[in-house]
N, C-alpha and C positions, 0 to 999 in steps of 0.2 A: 504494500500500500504506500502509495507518495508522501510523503513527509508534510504534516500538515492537517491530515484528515484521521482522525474527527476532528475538529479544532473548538476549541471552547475561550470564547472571547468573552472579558469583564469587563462594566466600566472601569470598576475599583477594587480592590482587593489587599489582604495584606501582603501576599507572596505569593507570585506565581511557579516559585519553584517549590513552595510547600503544599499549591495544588497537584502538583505534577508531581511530586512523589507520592499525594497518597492517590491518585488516579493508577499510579505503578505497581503503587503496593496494594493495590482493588484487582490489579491484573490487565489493566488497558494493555492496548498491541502497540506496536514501534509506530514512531510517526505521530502519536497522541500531541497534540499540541494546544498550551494553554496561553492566550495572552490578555493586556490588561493595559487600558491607558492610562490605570494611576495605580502606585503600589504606596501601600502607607506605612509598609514594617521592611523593605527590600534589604538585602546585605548583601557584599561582597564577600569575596575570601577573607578569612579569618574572622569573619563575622561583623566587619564593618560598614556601617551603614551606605546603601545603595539608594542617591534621591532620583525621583523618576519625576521629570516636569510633566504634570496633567494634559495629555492629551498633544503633548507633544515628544515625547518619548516613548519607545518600545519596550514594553517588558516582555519577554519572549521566553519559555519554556517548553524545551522539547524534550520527551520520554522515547528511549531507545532499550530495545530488548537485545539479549544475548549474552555472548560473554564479554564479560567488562576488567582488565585487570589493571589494576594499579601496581605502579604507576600508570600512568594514562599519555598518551599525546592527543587525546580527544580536545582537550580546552585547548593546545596548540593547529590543531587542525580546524575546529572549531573559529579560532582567529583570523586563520587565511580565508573563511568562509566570511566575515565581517565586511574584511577590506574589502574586500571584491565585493560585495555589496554598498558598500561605502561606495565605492568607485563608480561602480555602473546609476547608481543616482548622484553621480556629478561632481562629487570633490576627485580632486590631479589623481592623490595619492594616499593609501595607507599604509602606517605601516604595525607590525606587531613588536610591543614591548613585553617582554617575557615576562612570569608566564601564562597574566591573563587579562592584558589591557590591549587597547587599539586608537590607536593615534593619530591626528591627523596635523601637519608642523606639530609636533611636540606636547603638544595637549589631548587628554582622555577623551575620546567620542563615545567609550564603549568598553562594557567590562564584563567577562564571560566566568560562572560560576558552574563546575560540575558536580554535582554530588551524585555516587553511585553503590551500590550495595551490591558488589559481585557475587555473593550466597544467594541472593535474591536475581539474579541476572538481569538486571535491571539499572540504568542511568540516567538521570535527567540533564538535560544541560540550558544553563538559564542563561540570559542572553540579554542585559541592556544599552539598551543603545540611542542615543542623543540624533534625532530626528532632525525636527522644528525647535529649537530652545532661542531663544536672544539670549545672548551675552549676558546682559545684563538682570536675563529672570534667574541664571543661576546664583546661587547659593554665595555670600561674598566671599566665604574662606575658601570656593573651588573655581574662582572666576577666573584668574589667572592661568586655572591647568584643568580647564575641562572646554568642550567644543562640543559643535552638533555638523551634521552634515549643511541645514540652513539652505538648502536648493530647492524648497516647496515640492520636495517629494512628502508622499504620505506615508503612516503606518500601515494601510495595507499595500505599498508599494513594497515598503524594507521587509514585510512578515511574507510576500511572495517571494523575493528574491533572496529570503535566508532559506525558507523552505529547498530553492532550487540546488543554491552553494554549498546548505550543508549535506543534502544529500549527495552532491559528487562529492566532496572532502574529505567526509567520514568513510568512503570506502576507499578512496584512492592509494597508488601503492605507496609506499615508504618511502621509496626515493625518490616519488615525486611532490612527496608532502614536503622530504626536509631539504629539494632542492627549494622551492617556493617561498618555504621559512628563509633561506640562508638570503633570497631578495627581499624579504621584506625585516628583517631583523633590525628591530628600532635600535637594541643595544650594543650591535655588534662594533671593535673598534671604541669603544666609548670607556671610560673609567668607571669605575660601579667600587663599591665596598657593599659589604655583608659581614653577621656576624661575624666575629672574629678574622676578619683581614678586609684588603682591599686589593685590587687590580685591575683588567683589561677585560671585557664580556668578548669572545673567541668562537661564536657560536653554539649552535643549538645543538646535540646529541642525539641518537635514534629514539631514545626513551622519553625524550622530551626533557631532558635536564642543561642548564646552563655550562657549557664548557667556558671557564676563566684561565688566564696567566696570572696568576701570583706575581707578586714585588719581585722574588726571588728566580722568577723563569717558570716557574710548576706549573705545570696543566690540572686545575684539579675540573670538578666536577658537581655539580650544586642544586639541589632538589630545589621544591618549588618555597623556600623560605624568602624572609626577607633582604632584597636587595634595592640598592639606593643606586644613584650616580652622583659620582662623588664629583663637587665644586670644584 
């Protein structure tokens, strides 16, 4: 079944990825899709809050069956599915900043959360994304580093064209996933610190992990924690 059908659209809601899990955990098939033009409890990774401007922004949740193993390159794959929706309604270029934001010059359009219960073969993957926003209705502490696409495209324009991108993305082979990441890698080349050190982002790994250079030369290797770029 196409990605997208059954769809269950709200005006308002607290989360649509906490609909979309229990729609999963009810047993719905892959392709379940819930969306929603205002969310009022939304979060990002690690649990930080997600603001969704009323009816000009997407909140997007799609429920995927099968095997699911974490790690994951799904939220990576998931991102090259963004831009290219970004792109095809009108901005130059996106790009992805590791391992779950989407960027356009430099500032957040879009932040992709997946939560998946592999016992249960089942994943959701949430998806919001800055539509219609002015500048100035966002929020003052994220004005400076948050954006919208702003091309008087609609939310059912971006909820048809993730439908399309994420269903090729999510199957596409590996090395055509992490050749696409390696063009579009916001961090690559760039100075970045994380806990405990700092150095060079060196690209993206098969498993979807951060390869870095250390101060020292070392290649290491960096799950999805927190990482900065450093001044």
């Amino acid at each position: 079944m196409p990605f997208g059908r059954p769809h269950l659209h709200l005006r308002s809601c607290d989360s649509t990825n906490e609909i979309a899990r229990g729609l999963a955990a009810a047993g719905c098939g892959t392709g379940t899709l819930v969306t929603s033009d205002e969310q009022t409890a939304a979060r990002g990774r690690q649990g930080r809050p997600w603001s969704t401007h009323p009816g000009g922004a997407l909140a997007y949740s799609l429920v995927l069956r099968g095997s699911v193993e974490m790690p994951t390159t799904v939220p990576l794959r998931a991102g090259i599915a963004v831009c290219e929706v970004v792109e095809s309604l009108g901005v130059p270029r996106a790009m992805v900043k590791w391992p779950n934001d989407i960027w356009i010059e430099g500032r957040k359009c879009a932040g992709i959360l997946v939560e998946a219960r592999p016992r249960d073969g089942w994943a959701v993957i949430g998806i919001g994304l800055n539509v219609n926003v002015p500048e100035g209705d966002f929020p003052e502490e994220f004005r400076h580093r948050a954006a919208a696409i702003n091309t008087g495209a609609t939310l059912a324009d971006a909820t048809a064209a993730l439908n399309d991108r994420l269903e090729h993305w999510l199957d596409a082979p590996a090395d055509q996933m992490l050749a696409e990441l390696g063009q579009r890698d916001a961090l690559a080349g760039r100075s970045i610190g994380w806990q405990g050190g700092e150095g060079t982002a060196a690209g993206i790994g098969s498993s979807g992990d951060l390869i870095v250079e250390d101060s020292e030369g070392r290649t290491l290797n960096l799950d999805a924690g927190e990482v900065h770029l450093s001044v």
